[in-house]
N, C-alpha and C positions, 0 to 999 in steps of 0.2 A: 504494500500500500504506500505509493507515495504519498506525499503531503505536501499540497502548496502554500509559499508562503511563510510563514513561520511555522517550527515544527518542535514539537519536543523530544527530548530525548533523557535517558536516565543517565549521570555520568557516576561514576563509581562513588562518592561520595554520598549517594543514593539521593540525594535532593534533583528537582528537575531543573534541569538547563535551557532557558530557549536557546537557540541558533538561526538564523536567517539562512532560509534556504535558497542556493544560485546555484545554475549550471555545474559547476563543480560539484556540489553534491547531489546531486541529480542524476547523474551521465555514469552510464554505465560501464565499468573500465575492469573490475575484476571478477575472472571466472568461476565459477559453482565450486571449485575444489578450495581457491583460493578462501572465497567467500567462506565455506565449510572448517575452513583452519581458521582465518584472522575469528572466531568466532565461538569456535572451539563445540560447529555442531557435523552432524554426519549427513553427509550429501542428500544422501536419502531422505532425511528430514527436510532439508531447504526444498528438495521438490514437492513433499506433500504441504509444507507449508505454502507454496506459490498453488497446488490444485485447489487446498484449503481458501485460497483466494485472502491471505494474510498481509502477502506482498509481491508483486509484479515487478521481476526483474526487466529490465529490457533483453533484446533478442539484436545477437549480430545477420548479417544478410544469410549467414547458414544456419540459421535457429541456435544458437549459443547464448546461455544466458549469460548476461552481464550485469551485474551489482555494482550499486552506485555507493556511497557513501554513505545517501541518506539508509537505503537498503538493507546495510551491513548496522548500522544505526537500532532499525528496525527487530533485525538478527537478532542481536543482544537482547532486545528486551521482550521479543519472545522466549528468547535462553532464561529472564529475568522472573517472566512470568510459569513458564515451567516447573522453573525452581521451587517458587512460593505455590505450589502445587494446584495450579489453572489446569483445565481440558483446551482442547484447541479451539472450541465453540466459548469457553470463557473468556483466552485472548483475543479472538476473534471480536466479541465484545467491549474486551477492553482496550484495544486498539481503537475500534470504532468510534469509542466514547472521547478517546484523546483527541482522536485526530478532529471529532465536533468542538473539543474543547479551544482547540488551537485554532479553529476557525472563526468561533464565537468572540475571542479576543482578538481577533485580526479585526473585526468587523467591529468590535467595541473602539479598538486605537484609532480605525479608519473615523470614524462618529465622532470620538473627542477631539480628531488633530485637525 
């Protein structure tokens, strides 16, 4: 699932970080194995989570996925929510809800500025 705009992410200190999403973290540049180690999940996983429809990586002209930043971003906090013992229809949820949250204050900054 990408995310336009502003996007949240969890960084280790477990508080949430915004980051302004551009091109760069957007754009898809690192492969499913890659993706699968910087993240510490098993291939197999990242493809049931993209059927799962969790997060859509992008696709090279040969059908190659490609992970973006923001993506690999994503990874993690599916890894995050695993941990603290979610189903995939939980994160699914919980994803969803962020990603309305971060939208909701895009759209509150845009009203006040």
């Amino acid at each position: 699932m990408g995310w336009i705009g502003v996007e949240m992410a969890k960084p280790t200190t477990g508080r949430t970080a915004r980051r302004e999403a551009g091109p760069e973290r957007t754009h898809g540049v690192f492969a499913i194995s890659v993706a699968a180690e910087m993240t510490s999940l098993q291939v197999q996983n990242l493809r049931v989570y993209e059927r799962r429809g969790l997060l859509a990586p992008q696709r090279s002209e040969g059908g190659t996925r490609l992970y973006s930043r923001a993506d690999i971003d994503t990874l993690h906090r599916i890894r995050d929510l695993l941990a603290d013992g979610l189903n995939i229809a939980g994160i699914a949820r919980v994803l969803a809800l962020e990603a309305e949250v971060t939208r909701l204050r895009a759209r509150l900054e845009r009203a006040e500025g």
